[in-house]
C-alpha beads as a LAMMPS data file, in Angstrom:
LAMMPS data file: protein, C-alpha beads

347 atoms
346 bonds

1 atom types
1 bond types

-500.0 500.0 xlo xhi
-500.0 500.0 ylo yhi
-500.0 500.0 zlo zhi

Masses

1 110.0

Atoms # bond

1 1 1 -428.169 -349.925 313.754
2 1 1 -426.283 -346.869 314.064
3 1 1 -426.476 -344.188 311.237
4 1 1 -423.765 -343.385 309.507
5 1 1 -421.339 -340.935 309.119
6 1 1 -421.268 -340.376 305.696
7 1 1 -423.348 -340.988 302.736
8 1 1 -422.718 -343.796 300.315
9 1 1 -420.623 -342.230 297.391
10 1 1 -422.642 -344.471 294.767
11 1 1 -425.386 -341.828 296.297
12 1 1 -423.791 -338.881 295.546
13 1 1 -424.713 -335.995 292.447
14 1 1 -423.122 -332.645 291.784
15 1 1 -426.304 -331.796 293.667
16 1 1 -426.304 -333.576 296.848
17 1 1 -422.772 -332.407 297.194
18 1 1 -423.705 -328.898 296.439
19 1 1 -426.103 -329.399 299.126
20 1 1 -423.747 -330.614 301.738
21 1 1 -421.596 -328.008 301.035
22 1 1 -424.101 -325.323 302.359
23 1 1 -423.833 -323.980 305.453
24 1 1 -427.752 -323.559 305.631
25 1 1 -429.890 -326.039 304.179
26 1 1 -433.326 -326.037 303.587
27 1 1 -436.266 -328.172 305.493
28 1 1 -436.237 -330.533 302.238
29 1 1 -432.610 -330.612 301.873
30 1 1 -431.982 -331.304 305.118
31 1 1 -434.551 -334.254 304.607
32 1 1 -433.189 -335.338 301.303
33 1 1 -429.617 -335.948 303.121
34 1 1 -431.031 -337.754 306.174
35 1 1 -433.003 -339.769 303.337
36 1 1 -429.075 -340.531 301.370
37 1 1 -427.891 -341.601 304.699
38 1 1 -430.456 -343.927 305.591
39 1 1 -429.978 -345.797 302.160
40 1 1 -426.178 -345.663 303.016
41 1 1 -424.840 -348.816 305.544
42 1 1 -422.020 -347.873 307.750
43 1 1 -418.539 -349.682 307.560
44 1 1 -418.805 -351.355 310.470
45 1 1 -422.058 -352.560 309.484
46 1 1 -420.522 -354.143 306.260
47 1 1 -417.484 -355.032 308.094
48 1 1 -419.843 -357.065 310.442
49 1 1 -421.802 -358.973 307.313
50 1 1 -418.244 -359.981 305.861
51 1 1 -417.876 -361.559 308.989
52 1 1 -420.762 -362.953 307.867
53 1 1 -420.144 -363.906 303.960
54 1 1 -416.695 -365.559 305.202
55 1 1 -418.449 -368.101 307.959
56 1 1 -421.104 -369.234 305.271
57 1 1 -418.447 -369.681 302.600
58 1 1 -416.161 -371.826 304.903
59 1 1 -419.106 -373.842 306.705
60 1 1 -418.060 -372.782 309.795
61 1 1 -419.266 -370.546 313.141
62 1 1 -417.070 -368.066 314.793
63 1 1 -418.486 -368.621 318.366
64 1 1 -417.792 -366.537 321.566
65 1 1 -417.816 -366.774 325.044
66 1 1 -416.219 -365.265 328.227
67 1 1 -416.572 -365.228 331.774
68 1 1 -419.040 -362.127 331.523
69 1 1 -422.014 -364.859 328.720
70 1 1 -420.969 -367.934 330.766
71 1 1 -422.209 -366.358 334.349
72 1 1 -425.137 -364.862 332.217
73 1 1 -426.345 -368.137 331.496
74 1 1 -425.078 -369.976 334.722
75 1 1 -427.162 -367.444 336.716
76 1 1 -429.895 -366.621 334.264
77 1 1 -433.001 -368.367 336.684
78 1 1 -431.516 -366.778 339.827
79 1 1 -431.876 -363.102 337.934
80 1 1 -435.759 -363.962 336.809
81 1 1 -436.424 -365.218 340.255
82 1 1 -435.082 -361.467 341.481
83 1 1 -436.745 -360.041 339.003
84 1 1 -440.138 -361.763 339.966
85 1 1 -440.072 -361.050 343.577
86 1 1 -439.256 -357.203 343.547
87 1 1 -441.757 -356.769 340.558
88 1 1 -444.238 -358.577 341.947
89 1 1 -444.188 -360.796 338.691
90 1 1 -444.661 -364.135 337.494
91 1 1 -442.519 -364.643 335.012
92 1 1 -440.900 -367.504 333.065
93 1 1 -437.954 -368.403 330.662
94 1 1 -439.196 -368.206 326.995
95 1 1 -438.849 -370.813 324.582
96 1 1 -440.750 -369.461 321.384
97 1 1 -438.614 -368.734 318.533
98 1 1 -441.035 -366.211 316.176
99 1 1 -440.108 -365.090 312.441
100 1 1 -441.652 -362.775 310.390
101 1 1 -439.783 -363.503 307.234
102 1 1 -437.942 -360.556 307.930
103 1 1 -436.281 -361.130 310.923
104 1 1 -436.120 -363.572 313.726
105 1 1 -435.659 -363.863 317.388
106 1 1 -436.076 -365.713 321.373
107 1 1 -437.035 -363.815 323.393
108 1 1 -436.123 -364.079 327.517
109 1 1 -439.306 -364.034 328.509
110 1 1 -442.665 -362.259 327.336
111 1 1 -445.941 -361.370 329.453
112 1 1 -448.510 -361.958 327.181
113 1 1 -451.306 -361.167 329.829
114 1 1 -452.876 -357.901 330.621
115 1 1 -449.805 -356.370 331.156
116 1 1 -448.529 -357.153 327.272
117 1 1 -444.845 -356.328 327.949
118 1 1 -441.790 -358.343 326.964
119 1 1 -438.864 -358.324 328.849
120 1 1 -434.731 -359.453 328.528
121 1 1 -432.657 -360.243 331.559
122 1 1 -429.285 -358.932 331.948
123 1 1 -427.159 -360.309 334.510
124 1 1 -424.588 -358.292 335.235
125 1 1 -420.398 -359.365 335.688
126 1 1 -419.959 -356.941 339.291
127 1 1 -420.994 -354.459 340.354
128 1 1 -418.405 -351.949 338.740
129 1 1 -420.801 -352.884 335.315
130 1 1 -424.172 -353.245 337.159
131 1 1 -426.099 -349.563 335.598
132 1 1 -427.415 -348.096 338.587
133 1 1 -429.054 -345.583 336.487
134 1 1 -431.385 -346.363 333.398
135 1 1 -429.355 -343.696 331.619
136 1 1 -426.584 -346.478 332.265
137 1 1 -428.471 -348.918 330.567
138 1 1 -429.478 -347.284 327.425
139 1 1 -427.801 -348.291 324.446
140 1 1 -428.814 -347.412 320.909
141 1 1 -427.704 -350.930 318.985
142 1 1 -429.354 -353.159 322.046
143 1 1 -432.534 -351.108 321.437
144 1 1 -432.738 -352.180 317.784
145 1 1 -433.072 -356.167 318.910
146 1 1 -436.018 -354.709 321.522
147 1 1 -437.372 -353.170 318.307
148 1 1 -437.198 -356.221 316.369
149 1 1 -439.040 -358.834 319.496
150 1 1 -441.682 -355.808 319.487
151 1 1 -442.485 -356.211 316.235
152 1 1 -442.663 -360.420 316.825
153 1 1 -444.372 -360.892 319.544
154 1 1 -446.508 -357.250 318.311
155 1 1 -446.090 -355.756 321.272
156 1 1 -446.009 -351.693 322.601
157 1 1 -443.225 -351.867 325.343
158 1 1 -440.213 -353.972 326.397
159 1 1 -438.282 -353.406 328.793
160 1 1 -434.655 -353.881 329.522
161 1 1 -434.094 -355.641 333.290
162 1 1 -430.678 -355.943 334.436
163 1 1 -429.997 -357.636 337.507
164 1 1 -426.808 -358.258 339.772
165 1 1 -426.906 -361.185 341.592
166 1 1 -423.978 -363.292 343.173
167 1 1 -421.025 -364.194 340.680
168 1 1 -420.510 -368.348 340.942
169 1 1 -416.916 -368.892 342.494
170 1 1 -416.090 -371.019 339.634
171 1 1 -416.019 -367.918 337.194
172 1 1 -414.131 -365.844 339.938
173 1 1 -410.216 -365.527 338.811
174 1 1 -407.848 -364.876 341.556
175 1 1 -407.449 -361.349 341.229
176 1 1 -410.791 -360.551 341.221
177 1 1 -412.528 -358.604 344.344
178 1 1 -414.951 -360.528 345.995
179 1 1 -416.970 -357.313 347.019
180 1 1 -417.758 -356.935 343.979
181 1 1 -419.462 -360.367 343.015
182 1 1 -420.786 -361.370 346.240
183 1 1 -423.823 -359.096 347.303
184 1 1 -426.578 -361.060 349.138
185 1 1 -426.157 -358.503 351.948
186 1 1 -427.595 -355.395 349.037
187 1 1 -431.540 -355.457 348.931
188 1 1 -432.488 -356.843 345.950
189 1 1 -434.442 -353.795 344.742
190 1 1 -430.987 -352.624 344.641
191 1 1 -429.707 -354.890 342.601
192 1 1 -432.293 -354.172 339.200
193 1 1 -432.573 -351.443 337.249
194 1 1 -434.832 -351.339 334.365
195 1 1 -434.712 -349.503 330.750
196 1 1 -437.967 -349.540 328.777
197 1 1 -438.632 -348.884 325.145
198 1 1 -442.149 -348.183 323.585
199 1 1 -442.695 -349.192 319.892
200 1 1 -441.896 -347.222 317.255
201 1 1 -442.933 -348.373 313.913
202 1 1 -441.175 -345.616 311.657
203 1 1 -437.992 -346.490 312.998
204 1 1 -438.830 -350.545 312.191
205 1 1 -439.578 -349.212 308.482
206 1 1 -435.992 -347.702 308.734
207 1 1 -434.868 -351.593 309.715
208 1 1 -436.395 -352.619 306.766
209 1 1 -434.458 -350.356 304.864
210 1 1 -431.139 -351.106 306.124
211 1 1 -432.186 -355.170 306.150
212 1 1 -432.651 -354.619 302.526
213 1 1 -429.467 -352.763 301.732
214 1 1 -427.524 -355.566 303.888
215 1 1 -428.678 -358.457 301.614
216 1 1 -427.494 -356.651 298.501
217 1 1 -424.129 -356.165 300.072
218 1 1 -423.871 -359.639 301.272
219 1 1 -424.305 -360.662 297.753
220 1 1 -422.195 -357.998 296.506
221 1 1 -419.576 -359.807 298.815
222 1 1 -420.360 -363.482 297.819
223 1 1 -419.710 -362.708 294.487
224 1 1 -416.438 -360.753 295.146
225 1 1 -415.073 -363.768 296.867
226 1 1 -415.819 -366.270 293.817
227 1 1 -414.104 -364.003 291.522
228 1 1 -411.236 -363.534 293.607
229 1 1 -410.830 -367.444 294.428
230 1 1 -411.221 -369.647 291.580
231 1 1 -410.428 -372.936 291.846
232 1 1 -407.113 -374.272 290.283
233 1 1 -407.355 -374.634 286.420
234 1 1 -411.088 -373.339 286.220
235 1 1 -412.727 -369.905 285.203
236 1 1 -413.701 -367.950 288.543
237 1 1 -417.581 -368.129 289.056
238 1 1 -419.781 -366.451 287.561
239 1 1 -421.956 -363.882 290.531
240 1 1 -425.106 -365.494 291.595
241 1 1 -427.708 -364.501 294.087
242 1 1 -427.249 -366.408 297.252
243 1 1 -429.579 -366.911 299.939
244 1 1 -429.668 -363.560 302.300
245 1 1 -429.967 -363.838 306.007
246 1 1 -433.042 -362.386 307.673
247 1 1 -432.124 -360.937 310.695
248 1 1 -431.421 -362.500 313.969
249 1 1 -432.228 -361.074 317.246
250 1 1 -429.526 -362.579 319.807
251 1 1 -428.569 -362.667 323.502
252 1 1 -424.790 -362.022 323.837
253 1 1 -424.793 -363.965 327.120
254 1 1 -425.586 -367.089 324.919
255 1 1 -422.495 -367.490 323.273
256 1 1 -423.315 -365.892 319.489
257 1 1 -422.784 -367.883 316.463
258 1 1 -421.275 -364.648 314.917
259 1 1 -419.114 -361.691 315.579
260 1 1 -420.088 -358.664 316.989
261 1 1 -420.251 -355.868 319.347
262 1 1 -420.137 -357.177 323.332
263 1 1 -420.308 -355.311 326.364
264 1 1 -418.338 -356.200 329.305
265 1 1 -421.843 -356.976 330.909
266 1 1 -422.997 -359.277 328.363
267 1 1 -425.517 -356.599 326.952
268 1 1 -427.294 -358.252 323.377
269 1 1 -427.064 -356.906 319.673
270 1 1 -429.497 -357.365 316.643
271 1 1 -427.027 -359.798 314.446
272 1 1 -427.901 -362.075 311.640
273 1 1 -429.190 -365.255 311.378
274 1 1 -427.561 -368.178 310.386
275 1 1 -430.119 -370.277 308.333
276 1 1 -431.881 -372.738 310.033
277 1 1 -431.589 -376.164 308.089
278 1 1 -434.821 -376.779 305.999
279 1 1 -438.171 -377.824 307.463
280 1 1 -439.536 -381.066 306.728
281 1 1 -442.267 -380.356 304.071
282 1 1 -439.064 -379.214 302.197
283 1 1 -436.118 -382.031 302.083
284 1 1 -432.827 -381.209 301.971
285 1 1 -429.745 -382.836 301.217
286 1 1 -426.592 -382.625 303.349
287 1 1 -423.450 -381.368 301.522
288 1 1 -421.068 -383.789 303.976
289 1 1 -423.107 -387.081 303.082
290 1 1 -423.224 -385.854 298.958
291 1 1 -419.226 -385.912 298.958
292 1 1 -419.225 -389.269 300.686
293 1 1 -421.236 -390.994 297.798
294 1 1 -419.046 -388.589 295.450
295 1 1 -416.106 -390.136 296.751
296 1 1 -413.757 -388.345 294.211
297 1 1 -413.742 -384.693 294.987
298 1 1 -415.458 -382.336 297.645
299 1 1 -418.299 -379.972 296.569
300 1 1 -418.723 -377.223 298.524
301 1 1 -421.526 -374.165 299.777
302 1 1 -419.071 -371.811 297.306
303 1 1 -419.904 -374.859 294.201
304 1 1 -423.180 -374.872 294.527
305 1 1 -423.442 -370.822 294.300
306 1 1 -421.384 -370.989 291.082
307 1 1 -424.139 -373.402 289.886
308 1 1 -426.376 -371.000 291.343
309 1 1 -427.881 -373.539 293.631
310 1 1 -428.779 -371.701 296.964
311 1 1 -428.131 -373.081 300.161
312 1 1 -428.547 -373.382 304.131
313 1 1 -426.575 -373.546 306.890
314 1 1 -428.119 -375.381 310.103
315 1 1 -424.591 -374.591 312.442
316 1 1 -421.539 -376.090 310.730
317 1 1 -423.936 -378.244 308.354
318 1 1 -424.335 -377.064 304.712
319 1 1 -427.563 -378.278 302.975
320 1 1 -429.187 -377.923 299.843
321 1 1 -432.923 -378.260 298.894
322 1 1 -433.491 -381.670 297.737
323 1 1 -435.957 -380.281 294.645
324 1 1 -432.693 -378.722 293.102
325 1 1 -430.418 -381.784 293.614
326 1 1 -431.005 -382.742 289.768
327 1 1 -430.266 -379.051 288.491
328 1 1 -426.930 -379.311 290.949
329 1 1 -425.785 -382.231 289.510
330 1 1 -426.614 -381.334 286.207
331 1 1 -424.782 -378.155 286.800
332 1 1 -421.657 -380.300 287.825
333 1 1 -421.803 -382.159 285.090
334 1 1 -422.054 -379.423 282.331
335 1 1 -419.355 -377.266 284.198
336 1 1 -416.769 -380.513 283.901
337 1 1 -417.797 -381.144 280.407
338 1 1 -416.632 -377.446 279.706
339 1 1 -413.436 -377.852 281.291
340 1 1 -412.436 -381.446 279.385
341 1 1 -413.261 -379.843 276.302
342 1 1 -411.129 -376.501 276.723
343 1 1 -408.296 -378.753 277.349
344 1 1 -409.297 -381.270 274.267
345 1 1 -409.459 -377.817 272.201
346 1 1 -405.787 -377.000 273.561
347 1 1 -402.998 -377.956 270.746

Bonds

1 1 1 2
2 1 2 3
3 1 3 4
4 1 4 5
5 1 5 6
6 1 6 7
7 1 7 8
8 1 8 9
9 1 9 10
10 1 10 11
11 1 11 12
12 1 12 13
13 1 13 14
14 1 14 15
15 1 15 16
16 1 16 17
17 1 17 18
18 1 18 19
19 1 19 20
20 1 20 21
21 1 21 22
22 1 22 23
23 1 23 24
24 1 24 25
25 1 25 26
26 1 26 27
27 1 27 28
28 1 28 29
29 1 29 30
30 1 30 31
31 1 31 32
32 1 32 33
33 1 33 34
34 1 34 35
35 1 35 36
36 1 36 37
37 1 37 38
38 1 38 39
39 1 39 40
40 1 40 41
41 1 41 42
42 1 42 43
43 1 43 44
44 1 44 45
45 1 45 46
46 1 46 47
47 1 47 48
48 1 48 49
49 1 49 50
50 1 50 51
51 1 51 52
52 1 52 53
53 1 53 54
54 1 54 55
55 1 55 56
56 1 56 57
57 1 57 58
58 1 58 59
59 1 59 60
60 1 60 61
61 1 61 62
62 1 62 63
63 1 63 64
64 1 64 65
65 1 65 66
66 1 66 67
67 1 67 68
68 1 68 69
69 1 69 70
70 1 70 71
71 1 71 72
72 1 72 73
73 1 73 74
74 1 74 75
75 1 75 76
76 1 76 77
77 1 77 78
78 1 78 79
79 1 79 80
80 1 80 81
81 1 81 82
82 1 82 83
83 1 83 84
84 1 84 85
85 1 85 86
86 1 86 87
87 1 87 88
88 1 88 89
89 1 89 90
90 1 90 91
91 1 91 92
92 1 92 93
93 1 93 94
94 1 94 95
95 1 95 96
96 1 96 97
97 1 97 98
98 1 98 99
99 1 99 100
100 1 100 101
101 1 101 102
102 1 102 103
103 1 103 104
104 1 104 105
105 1 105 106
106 1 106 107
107 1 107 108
108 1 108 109
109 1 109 110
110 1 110 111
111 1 111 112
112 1 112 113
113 1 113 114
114 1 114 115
115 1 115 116
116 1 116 117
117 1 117 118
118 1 118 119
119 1 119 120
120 1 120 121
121 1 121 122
122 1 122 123
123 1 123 124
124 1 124 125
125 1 125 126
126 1 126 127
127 1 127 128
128 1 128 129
129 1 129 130
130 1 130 131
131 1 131 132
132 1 132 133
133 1 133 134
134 1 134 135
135 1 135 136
136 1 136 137
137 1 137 138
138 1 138 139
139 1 139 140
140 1 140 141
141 1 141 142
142 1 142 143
143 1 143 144
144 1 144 145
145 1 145 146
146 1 146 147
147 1 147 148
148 1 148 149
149 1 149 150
150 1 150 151
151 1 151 152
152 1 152 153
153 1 153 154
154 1 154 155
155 1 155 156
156 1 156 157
157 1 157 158
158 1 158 159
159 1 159 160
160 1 160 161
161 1 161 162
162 1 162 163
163 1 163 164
164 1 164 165
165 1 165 166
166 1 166 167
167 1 167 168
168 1 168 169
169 1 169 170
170 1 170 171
171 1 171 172
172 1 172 173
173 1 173 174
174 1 174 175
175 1 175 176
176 1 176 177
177 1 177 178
178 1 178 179
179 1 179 180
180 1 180 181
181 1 181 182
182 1 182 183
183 1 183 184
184 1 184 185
185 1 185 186
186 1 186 187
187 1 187 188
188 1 188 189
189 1 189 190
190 1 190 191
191 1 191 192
192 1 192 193
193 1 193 194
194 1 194 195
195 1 195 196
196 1 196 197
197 1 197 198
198 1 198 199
199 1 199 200
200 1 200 201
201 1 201 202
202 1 202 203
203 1 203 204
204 1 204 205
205 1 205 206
206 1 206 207
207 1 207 208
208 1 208 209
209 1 209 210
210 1 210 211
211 1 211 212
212 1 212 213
213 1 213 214
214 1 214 215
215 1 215 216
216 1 216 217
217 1 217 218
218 1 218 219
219 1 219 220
220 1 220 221
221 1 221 222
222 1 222 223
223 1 223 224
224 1 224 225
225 1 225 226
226 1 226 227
227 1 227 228
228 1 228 229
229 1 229 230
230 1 230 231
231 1 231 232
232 1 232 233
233 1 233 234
234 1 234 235
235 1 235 236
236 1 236 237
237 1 237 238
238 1 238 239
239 1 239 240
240 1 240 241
241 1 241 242
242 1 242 243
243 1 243 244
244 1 244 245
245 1 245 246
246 1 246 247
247 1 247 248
248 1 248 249
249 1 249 250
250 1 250 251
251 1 251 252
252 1 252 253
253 1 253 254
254 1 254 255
255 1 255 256
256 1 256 257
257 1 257 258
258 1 258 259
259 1 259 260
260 1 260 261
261 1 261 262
262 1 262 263
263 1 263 264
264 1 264 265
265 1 265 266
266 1 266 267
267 1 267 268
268 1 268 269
269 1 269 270
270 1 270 271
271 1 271 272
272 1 272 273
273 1 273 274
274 1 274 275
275 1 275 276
276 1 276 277
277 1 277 278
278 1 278 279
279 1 279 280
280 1 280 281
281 1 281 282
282 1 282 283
283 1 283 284
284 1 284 285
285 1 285 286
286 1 286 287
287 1 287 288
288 1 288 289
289 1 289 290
290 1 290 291
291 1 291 292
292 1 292 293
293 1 293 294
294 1 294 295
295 1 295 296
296 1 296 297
297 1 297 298
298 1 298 299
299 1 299 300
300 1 300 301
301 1 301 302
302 1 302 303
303 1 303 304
304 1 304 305
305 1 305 306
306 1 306 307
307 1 307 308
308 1 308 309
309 1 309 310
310 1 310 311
311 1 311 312
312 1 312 313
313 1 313 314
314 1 314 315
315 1 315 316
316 1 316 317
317 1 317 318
318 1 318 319
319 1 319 320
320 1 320 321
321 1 321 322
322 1 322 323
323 1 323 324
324 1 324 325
325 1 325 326
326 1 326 327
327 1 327 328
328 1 328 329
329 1 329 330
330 1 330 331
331 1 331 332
332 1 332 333
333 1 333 334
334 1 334 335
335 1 335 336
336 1 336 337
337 1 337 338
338 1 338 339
339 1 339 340
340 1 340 341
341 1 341 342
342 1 342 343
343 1 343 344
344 1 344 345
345 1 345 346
346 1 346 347
């Protein structure tokens, strides 16, 4: 979450502008702008949630991967079993997904002994992008997600652990310099350098914030899209309030389900979530098997916003809750009633 560089013109009075255009500022002035800015969200970061709006609208996942995620995960156990033996730790590959409502994340792996300290394995391309030095390592987005698995998992510290171990000669091209993947003969405390972050829970209010201001832009977009693609011979929707993602906390060397910011060494990002498909004590219905028994026509996630039915996405699956099937098709019905009688109106 990187601030941005201007504040949001919607934001903006003769008086914050008169205040900007000081050269000296006051203690509460100089507040009152930081406060603007905070409430503003940068254009990448709406850039990024269009990315967003466009793969919920078409059903579909942009995914990602490289050579730098695929020896991240091909190597992922031989970097915790470095990290365990020059630590002295006994670590092991988590497999709790936590929510908070807010956001949502899986951690690596989490120590949730007397030691309380989480912890997310990098494993590094070569060692041209192995940091050497943890001011190497730091990185103001990647902290965010550390942020965001402190506040699940309500721990004080996590740290950052990124390891260089050999590169598997499958993911070698030819070009590439074998001194620089294969490195058995470098002591392994050589080979990990670690970042840590302590908790900060002002700046997980200011996630809040920004959370917040991304859901009302991702319906902003939602809406823009309807009005700007009706369907053929009907009125362009009318804007409803679709569901908002919470956010998702993800490791780029798992191939994302969504665009963003990668670092040549696989380093991760705070990103979005895409839905998970209902749970069980609420049913849901599966957009792909209600066009089957439709049989006519195809209904899609963008139909059942117009209706102002929400829905999830579980990967390229589009569902609906099953308690608003009879106000969908009611919906359907009422919206082709309106369209046969505009045309039985027509001379």
């Amino acid at each position: 979450m990187t601030a941005p560089a201007s504040i949001d013109p919607a934001l903006l009075t003769p008086e914050v502008e008169a205040i900007q255009a000081k050269k000296e500022r006051t203690g509460e002035e100089k507040a009152l702008l930081e406060d603007l800015k905070l409430r503003t969200l940068s254009e990448g970061a709406k850039s990024y949630i269009r990315e967003l709006v466009r793969q919920e609208i078409w059903g579909v996942d942009f995914s990602f991967s490289s050579k730098y995620t695929e020896k991240g995960k091909a190597v992922e156990a031989e970097g915790l079993a470095l990290l365990n033996r020059v630590r002295g730790l006994n670590l092991v590959k988590n497999t709790e997904r936590r929510s908070d409502g807010q956001i949502t994340g899986e951690a690596d792996t989490v120590d949730l002994g007397p030691r309380r300290c989480g912890h997310d394995l990098k494993c590094s391309w070569s060692l041209q992008t192995f940091p050497a030095f943890v001011r190497d390592c730091e990185d103001a987005l990647y902290a965010w997600q550390m942020r965001g698995y402190m506040r699940l998992w309500d721990l004080e510290r996590w740290e950052v652990n990124y390891v260089m171990v050999n590169t598997p000669e499958d993911l070698l091209g030819q070009h590439e310099p074998q001194h620089l993947h294969l490195v058995e003969h470098i002591p392994e405390h050589m080979r990990l350098t670690t970042w840590a972050i302590e908790r900060d829970r002002a700046l997980e209010a200011q996630m809040d914030v920004k959370l917040e201001l991304a859901r009302i832009y991702y319906t902003q977009c939602i809406a823009e899209f309807a009005a700007t693609h009706p369907a053929h011979g009907l009125p362009a929707a009318s804007p409803t309030a679709p569901w908002q993602p919470p956010l998702e906390l993800i490791d780029t060397q798992q191939p994302p389900r969504v665009l963003g910011h990668v670092q040549d060494d696989g380093r991760a990002l705070m990103l979005p979530e895409q839905p998970a498909a209902p749970q069980e004590t609420a049913p849901a219905l599966n957009i792909g098997q209600i066009n089957k028994r439709l049989g006519i026509f195809d209904v899609k996630a963008t139909t059942a916003a117009a209706l102002g039915i929400p829905t999830v996405k579980d990967r390229s699956a589009v569902h609906l809750p099953a308690s608003s099937f009879t106000d969908f098709c009611n919906g359907l019905i009422a919206h082709i009633a309106d369209v046969r009688d505009s045309y039985q109106v027509q001379p």
